[in-house]
C-alpha positions as CSV (number, residue, x, y, z in Angstrom):
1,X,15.0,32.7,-36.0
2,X,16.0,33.4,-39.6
3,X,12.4,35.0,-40.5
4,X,13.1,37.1,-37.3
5,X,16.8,38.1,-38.7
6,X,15.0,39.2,-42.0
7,X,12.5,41.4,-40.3
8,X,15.3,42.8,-38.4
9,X,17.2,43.3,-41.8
10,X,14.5,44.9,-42.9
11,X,14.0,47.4,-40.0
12,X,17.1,48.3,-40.1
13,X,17.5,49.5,-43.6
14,X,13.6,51.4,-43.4
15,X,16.0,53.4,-40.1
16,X,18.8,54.0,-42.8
17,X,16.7,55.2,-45.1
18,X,15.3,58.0,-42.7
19,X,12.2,56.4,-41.4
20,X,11.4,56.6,-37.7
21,X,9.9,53.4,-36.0
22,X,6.8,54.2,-33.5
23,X,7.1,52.8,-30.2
24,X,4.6,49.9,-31.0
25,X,6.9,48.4,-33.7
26,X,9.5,48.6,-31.5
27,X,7.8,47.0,-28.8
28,X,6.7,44.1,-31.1
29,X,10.3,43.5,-32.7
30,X,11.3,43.1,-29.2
31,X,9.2,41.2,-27.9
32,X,9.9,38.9,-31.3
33,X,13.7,38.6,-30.4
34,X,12.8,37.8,-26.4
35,X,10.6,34.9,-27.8
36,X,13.3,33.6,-29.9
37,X,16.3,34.1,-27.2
38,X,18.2,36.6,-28.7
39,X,18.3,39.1,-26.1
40,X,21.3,40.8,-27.4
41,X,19.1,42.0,-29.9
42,X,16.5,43.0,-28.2
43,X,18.6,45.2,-26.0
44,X,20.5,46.5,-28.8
45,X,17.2,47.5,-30.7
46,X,16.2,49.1,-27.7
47,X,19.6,51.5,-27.2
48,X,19.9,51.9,-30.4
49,X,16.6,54.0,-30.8
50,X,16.8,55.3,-27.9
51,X,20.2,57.1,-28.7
52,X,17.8,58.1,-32.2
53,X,15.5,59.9,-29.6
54,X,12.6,57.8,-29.7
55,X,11.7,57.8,-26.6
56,X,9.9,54.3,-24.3
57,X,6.7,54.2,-23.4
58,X,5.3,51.8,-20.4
59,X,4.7,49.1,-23.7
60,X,8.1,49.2,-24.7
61,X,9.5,48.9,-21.2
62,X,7.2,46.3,-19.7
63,X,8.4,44.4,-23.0
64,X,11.7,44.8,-22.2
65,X,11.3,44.2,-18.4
66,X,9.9,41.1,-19.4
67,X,12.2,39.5,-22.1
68,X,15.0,40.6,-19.5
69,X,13.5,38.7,-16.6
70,X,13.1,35.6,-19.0
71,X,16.7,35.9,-19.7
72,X,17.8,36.1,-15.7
73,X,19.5,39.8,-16.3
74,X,17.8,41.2,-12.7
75,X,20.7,43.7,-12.4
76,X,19.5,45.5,-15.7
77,X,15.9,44.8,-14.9
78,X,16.8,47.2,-11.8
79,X,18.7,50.0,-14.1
80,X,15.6,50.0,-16.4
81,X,13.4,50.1,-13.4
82,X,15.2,53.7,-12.6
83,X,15.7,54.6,-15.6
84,X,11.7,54.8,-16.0
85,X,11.0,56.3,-12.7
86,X,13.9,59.0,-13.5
87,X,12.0,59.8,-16.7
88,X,8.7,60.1,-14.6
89,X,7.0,56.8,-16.4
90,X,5.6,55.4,-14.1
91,X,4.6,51.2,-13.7
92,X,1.1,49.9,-14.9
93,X,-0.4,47.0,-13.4
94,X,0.8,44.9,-16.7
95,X,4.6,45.7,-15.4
96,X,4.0,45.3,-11.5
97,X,2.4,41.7,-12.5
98,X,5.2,41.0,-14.7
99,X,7.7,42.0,-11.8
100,X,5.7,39.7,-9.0
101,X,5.6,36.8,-11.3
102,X,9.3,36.7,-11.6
103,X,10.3,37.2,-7.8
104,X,7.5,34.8,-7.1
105,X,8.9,32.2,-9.5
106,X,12.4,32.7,-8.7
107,X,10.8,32.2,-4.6
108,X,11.4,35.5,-3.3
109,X,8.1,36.4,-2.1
110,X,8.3,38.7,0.6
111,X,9.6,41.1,-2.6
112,X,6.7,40.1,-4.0
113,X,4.5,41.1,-1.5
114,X,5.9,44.3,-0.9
115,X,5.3,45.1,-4.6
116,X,2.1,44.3,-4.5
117,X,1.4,46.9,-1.4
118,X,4.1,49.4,-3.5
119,X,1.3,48.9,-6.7
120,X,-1.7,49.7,-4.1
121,X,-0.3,52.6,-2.7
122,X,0.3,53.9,-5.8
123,X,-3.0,53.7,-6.9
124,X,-2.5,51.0,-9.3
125,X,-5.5,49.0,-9.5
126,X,-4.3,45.0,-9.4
127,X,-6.3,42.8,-12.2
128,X,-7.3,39.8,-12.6
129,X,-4.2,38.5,-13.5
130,X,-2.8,40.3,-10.0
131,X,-5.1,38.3,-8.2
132,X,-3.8,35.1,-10.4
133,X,-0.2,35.8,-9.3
134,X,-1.0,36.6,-5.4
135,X,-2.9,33.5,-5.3
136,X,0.6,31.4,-5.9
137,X,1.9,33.4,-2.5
138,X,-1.1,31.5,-0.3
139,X,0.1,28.7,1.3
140,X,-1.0,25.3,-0.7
């Protein structure tokens, strides 16, 4: 955790000095902080740039989904959710598996399901790691 408090020291003064971060280094300096646990962090990060005007992609949300999912916030999984569709970005099949995967792990799968026909009729192609994640819905 203290290398990932050093990068974040660092990234931090390259913002005070005028630089603007690109949506992937945002996306893997959250994705750091989720690994490590320190979702306070990772959500700060994320406000913080936003309020600078640097502006999600589906990346940077689906990393954020994710690390929030991991950390049991649903609630703010839900505001991020709308948030996105507000701003017209809408989910790839890397954020609908993400969302099935946690509904199917926390056992509500009729949500999952649902999802999953939301993603079809969409026109979201499902992957192989769709498939993966349906599978767990089958009856053993």
């Amino acid at each position: 955790a203290g290398q990932v408090n050093q990068a974040y020291d660092i990234f931090k003064e390259l913002i005070d000095c005028g630089f603007a971060p690109d949506v992937f280094t945002l996306s893997i300096l959250m994705n750091t902080f989720g690994k490590v646990g320190n979702m306070r962090a990772a959500c700060a990060l994320f406000n913080q740039l936003k309020c600078r005007g640097v502006v999600p992609n589906i990346v940077v949300y689906g990393v954020y989904i994710a690390n929030l999912m991991k950390a049991g916030e649903t609630r703010m999984v839900c505001d991020i959710l709308h948030e996105m569709r507000s701003a017209g970005c809408a989910l790839d099949v890397v954020v609908y598996n993400i969302l099935m995967g946690y509904l199917i792990k926390v056992g509500n799968l009729d949500s999952a399901r649902n999802l999953y026909q939301e993603m079809i009729c969409s026109g979201v192609n499902p992957n192989e790691t769709t498939l993966q994640i349906m599978l767990k819905l089958r009856p053993s």
